[in-house]
C-alpha positions as CSV (number, residue, x, y, z in Angstrom):
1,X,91.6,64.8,-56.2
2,X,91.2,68.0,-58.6
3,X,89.7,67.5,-62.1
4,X,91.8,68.2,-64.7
5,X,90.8,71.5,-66.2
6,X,91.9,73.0,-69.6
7,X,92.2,76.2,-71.4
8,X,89.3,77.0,-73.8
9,X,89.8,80.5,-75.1
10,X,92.5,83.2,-74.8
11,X,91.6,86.6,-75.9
12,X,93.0,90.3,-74.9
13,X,90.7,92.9,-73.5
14,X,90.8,96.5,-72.3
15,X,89.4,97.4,-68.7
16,X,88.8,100.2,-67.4
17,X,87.3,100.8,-63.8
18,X,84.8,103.5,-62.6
19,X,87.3,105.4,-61.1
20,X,89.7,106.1,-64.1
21,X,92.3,103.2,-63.9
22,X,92.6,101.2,-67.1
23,X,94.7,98.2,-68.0
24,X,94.7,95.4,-70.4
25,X,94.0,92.0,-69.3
26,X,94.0,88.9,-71.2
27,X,91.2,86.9,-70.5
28,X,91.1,83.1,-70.2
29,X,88.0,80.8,-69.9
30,X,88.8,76.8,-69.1
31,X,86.8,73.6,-70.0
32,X,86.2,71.0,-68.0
33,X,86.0,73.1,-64.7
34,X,84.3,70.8,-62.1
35,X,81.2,73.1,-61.1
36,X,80.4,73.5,-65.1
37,X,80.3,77.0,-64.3
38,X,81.8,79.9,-66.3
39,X,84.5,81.2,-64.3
40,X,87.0,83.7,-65.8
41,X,90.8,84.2,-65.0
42,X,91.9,87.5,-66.3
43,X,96.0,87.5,-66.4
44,X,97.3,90.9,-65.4
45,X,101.5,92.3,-65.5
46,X,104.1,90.2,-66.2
47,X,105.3,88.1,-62.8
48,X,108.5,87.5,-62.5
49,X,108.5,85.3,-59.0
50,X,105.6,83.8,-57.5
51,X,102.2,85.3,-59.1
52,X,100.2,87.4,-57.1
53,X,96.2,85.6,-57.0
54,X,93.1,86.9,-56.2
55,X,89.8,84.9,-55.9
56,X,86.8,87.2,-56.1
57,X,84.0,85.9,-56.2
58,X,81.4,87.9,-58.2
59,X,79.2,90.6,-56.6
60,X,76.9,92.3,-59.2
61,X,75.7,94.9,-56.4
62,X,79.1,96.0,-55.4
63,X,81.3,95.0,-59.0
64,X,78.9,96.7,-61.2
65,X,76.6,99.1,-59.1
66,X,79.1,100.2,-56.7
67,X,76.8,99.3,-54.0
68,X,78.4,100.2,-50.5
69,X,76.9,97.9,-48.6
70,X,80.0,95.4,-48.7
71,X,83.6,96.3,-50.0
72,X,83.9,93.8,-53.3
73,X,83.7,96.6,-55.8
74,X,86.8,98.6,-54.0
75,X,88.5,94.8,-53.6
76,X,87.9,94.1,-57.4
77,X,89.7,97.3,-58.0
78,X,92.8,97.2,-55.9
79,X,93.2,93.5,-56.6
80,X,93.4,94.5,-60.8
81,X,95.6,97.3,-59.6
82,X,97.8,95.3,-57.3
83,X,98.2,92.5,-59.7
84,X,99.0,94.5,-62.5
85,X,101.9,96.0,-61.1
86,X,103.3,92.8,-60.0
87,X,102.1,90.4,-62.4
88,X,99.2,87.3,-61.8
89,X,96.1,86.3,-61.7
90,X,92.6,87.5,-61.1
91,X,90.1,84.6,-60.8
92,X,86.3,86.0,-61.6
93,X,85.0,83.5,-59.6
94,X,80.7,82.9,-60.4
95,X,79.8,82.6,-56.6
96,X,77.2,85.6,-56.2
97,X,76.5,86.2,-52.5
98,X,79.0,83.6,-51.0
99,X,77.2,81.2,-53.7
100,X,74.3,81.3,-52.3
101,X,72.5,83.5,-55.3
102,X,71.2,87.2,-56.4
103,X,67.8,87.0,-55.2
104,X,69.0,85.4,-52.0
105,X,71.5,87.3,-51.2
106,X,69.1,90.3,-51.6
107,X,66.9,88.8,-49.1
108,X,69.4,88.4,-47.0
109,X,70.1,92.2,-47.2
110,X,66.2,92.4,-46.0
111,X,66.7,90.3,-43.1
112,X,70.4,92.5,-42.2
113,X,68.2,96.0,-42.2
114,X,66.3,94.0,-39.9
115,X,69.3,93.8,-37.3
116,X,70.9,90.0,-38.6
117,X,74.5,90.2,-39.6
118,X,75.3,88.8,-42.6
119,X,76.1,85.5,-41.4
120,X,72.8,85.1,-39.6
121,X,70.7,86.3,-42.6
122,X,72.2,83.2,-44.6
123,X,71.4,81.0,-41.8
124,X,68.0,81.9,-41.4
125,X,67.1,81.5,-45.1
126,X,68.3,78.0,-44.7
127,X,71.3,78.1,-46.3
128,X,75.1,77.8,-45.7
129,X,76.7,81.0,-44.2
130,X,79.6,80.9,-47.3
131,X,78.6,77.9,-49.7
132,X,82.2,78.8,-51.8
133,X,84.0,75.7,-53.1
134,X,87.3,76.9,-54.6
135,X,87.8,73.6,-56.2
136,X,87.4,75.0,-59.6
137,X,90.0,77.8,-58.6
138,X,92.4,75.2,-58.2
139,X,91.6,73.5,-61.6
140,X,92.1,77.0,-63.2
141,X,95.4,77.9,-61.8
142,X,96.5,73.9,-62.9
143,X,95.2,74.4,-65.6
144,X,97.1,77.6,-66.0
145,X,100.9,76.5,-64.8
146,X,100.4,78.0,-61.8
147,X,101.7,76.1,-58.8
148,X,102.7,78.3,-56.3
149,X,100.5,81.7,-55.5
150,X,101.1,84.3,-53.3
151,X,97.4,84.7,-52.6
152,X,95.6,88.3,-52.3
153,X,93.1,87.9,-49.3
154,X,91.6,88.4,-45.9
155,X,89.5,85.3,-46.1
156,X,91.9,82.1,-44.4
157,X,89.2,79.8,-45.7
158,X,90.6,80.5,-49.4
159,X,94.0,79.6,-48.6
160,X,92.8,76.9,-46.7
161,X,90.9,75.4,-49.4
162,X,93.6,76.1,-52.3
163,X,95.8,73.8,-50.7
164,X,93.5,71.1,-49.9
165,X,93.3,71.1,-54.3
166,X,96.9,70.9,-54.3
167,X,97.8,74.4,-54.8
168,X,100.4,76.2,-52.8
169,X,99.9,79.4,-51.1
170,X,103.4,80.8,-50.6
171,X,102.3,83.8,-49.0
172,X,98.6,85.4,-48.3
173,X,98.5,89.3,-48.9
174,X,95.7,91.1,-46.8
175,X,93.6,93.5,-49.2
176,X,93.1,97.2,-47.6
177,X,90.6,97.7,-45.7
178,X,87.7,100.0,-47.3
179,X,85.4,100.5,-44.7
180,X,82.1,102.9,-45.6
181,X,79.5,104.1,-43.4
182,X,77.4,101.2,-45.3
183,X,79.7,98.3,-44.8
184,X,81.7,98.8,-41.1
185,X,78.8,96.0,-39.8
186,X,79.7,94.1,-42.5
187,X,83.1,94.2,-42.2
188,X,83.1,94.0,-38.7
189,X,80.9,90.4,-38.8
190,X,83.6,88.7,-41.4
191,X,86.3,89.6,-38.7
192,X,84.5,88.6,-35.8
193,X,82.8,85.8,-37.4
194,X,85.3,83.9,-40.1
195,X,89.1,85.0,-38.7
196,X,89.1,87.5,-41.6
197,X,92.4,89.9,-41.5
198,X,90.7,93.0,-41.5
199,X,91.5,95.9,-38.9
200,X,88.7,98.0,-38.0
201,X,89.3,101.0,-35.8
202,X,86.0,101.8,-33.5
């Protein structure tokens, strides 16, 4: 059963993204979240059906550095832009490196230029290949109103999981694909490895 969750703080805040695009956002943090961790829900547009969701989980190499080496950066972008126009919810999810850590997942990165995907690089740290527990996601949403998402993703373990917490995922809505000379192994191992939507050409 999912914790109840509740609403700590509203507050309104500009963004704007490294390419230009700005929007305002009112950001929401929650008490009572069942990880004790400091996730954010940022509330973008005005929805007038079912709210468009993403859960992104943070990635301070690719949100903030615009490191190329995976695509979360680019999704964080399109996600605030797709949302906006239709209205939802971004969930800043505090799950660095599929939750397994910074420092980890930059030894993981060692172990990838070393010819392990990044699936095998977990696993041979000793830890999970995606630790992620969107329980608190679901606690967010409740906590939030929101019932019924359709759900921004490629990932069908999000989905998955947000209806196991009792939330229910009307639709799922693949993210582009933003494939870099860096990433396409990356990419490539999350559709081979976990079922994620993404279509690669070559």
């Amino acid at each position: 059963m999912t914790v109840t969750a509740t609403v700590r703080t509203r507050v309104r805040i500009p963004l704007t993204f490294g390419d230009g695009y700005s929007t305002d956002a009112e950001a929401v943090t929650f008490d009572g979240l069942g990880d004790g961790r400091e996730h954010l829900a940022l509330l973008l547009g005005e929805p007038t059906g079912t709210p468009l969701v993403r859960l992104h989980s943070e990635c301070l190499t690719g949100d903030v550095f615009g490191s190329a080496r995976c695509d979360c950066g680019a999704q964080l972008r399109e996600a605030a832009g797709r949302i906006g126009e239709v209205g939802g919810v971004l969930l800043y999810l505090r799950q660095e490196g599929r939750d397994i850590g910074l420092y980890n997942k930059l030894d993981a990165y060692a172990l990838q230029d070393r010819g392990l995907d990044t699936y095998q690089a977990n696993t041979a740290l000793g830890l999970p290949e995606d630790g992620r527990d969107y329980r608190a996601a679901a606690q967010m949403l409740s906590a939030l109103g929101v019932g019924t998402v359709d759900l921004l993703t490629n990932n069908p373990d999000k989905p998955r999981q947000l209806r196991a917490h009792g939330i229910e995922v009307r639709a799922t809505v693949p993210t582009g694909v933003h494939a870099t000379a860096s990433n396409l192994r990356y990419l490539r191992a999350k559709a081979e490895h976990t079922g994620h939507t993404i279509r690669l050409i070559g």
